[in-house]
C-alpha positions as CSV (number, residue, x, y, z in Angstrom):
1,X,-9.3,24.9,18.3
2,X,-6.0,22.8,18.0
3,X,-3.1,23.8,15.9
4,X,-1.0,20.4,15.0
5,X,1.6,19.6,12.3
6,X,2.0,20.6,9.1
7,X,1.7,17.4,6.5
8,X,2.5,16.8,2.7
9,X,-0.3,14.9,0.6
10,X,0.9,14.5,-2.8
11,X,-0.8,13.6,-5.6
12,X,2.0,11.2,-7.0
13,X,4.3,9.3,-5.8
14,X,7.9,11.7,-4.8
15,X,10.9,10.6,-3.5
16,X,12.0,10.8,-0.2
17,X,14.3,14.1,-1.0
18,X,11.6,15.9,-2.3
19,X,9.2,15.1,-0.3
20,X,12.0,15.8,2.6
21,X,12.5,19.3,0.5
22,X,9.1,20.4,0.5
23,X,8.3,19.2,4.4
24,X,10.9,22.6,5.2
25,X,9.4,24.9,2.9
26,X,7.1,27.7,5.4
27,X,3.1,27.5,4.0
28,X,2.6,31.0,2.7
29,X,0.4,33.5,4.1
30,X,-3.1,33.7,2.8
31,X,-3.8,29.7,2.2
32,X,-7.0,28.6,1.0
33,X,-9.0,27.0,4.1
34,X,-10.8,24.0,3.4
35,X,-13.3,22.7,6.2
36,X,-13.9,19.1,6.6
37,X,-16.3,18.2,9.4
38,X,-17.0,14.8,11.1
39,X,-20.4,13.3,11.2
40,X,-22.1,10.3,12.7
41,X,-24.3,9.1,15.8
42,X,-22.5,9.0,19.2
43,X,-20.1,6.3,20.3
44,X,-18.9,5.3,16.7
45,X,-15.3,6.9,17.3
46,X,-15.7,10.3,15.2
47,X,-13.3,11.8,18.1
48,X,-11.0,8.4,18.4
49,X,-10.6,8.7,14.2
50,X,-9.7,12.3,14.6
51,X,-7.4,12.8,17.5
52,X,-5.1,10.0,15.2
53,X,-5.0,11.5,12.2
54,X,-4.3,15.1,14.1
55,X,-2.6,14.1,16.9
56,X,-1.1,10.0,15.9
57,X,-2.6,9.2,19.7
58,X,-5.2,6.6,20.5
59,X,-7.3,8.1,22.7
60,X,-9.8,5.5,24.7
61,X,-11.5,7.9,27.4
62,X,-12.7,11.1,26.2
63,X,-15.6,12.5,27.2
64,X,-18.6,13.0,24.5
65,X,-17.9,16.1,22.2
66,X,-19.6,19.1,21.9
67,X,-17.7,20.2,19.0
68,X,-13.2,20.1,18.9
69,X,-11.6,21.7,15.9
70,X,-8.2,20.7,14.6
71,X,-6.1,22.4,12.7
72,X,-3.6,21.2,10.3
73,X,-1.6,22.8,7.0
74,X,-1.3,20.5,3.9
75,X,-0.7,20.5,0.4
76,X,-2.6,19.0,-2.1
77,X,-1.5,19.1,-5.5
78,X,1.4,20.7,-4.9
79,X,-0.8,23.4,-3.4
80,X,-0.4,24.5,0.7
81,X,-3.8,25.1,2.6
82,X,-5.5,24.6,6.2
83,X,-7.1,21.9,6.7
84,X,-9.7,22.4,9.5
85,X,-11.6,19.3,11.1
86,X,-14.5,19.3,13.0
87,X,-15.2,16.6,15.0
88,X,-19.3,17.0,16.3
89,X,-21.5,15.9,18.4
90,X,-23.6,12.8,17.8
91,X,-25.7,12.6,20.6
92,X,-29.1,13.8,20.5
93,X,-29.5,16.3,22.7
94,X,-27.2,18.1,20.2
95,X,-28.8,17.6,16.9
96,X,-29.9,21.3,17.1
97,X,-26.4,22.2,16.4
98,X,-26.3,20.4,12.7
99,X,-27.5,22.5,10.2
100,X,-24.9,25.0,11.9
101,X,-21.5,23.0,11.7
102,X,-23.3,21.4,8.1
103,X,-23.1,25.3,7.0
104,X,-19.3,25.3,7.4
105,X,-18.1,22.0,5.8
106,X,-16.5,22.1,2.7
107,X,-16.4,17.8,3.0
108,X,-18.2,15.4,5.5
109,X,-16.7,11.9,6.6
110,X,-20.2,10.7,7.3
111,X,-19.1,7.8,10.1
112,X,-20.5,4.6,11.3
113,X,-19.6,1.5,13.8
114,X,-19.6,-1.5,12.4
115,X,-20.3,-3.1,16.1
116,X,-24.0,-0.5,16.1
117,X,-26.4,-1.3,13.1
118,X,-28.3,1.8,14.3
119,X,-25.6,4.4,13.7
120,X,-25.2,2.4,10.2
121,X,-28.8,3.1,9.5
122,X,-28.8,6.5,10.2
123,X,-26.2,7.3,8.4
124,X,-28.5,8.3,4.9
125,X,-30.2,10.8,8.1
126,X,-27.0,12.4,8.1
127,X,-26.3,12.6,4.2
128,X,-30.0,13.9,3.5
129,X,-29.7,16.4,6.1
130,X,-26.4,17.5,4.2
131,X,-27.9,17.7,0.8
132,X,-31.0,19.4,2.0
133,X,-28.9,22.0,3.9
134,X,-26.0,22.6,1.1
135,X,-29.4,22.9,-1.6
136,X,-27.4,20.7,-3.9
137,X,-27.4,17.0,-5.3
138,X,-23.7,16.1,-4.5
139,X,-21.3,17.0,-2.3
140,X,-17.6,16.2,-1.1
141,X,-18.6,13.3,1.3
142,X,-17.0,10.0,2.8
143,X,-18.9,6.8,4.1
144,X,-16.7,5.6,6.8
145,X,-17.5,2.2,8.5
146,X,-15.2,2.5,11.4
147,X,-14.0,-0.1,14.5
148,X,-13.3,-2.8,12.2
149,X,-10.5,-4.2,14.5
150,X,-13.8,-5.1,16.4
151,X,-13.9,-8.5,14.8
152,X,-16.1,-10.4,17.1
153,X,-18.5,-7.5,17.6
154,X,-19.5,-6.8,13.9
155,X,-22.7,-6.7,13.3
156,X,-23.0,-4.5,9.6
157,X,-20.7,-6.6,6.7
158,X,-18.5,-4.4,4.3
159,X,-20.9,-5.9,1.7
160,X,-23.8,-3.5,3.8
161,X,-21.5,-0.8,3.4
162,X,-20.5,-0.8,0.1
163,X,-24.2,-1.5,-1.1
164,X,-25.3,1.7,1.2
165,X,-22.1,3.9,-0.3
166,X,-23.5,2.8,-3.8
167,X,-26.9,4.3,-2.9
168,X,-25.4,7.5,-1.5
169,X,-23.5,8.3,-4.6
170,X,-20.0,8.1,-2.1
171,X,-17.0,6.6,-1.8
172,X,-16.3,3.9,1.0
173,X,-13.6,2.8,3.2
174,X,-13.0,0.9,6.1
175,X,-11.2,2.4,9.2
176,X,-10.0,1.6,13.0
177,X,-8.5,4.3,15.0
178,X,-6.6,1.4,17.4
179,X,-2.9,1.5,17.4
180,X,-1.7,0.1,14.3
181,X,-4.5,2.8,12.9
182,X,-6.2,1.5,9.4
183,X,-7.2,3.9,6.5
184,X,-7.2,6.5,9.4
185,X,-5.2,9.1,7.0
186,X,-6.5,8.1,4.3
187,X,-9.8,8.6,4.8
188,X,-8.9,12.3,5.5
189,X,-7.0,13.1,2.6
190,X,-9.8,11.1,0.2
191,X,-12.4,13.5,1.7
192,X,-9.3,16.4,1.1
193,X,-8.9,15.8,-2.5
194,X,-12.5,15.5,-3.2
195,X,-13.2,19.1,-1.7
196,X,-10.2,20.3,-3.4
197,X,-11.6,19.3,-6.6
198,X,-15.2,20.0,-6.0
199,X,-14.3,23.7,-5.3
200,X,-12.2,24.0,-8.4
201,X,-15.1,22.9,-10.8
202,X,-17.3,25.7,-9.2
């Protein structure tokens, strides 16, 4: 488990001095934890997309994950709380592990690369498994098509995407973890505020 920064996502826009203002206040004791956890096939940069928004790095050579945690406090809606991520194990030889970690998550960034049509195609694996294990219809969840700095390598369209985010019943959003990072934070906080209000209504 790695304990990183605390961070400020509000729900409007602030100034600067406020936001400055609230960036010194101490998190209280007792904060609500919320879980997100990070799914996908291996290779499709679940670690790379985590390490940045945790850690700002680009990391290139890692070896495959078993399962990291990072830890992070927040505030959302003018509300402080941990923010844990996950980041699993898409290989295989791991899958045994997913009903486990799928226990835990309060929200799921459900991640493909756009350069690998398979990972894109089992992504609805992935989402099903979630829905079977969390005995529910709906849940907090992200569709992330990620490495789209790859240009010349893509081989799944945003149009694919979109269409399979429309079938899932999820939001969408396209992502690279390469330095100048895109959508890397937001995809985090979506996912954040989603959990944050699917735990309120319940």
């Amino acid at each position: 488990m790695i304990e990183v920064q605390m961070v400020r996502v509000p729900s409007s826009p602030v100034n600067s001095r406020r936001r400055a203002a609230a960036m010194s206040r101490p998190p209280n004791d007792n904060l609500l934890t919320y879980k997100l956890v990070v799914v996908g096939d291996g290779g499709v940069g679940k670690s790379a997309l985590t390490i940045q928004f945790s850690q700002k790095l680009f990391v290139t050579d890692y070896d495959p994950t078993i399962e990291d945690s990072y830890i992070q406090h927040t505030e959302v809606d003018e509300q402080w709380c941990i923010l844990d991520v996950l980041d699993t194990a898409g290989q295989e030889e791991f899958s045994a592990m997913r009903e486990q970690y799928m226990r835990k998550g309060d929200g799921f960034l459900l991640v493909y690369s756009v350069t690998d049509k398979q990972s894109y195609e089992n992504i609805i694996n992935f989402h099903t498994q979630i829905l079977r294990v969390k005995d529910r219809d709906l849940y907090p969840m992200l569709l992330v098509a990620n490495k789209v700095d790859l240009v010349h390598l893509r081989k799944v369209t945003e149009e694919s995407g979109r269409e399979l985010a429309h079938k899932l019943g999820i939001p969408y959003i396209e992502t690279s973890a390469k330095d100048p990072p895109l959508n890397v934070d937001a995809a985090f906080h979506e996912v954040e505020q989603s959990v944050y209000w699917f735990l309120s209504k319940i």
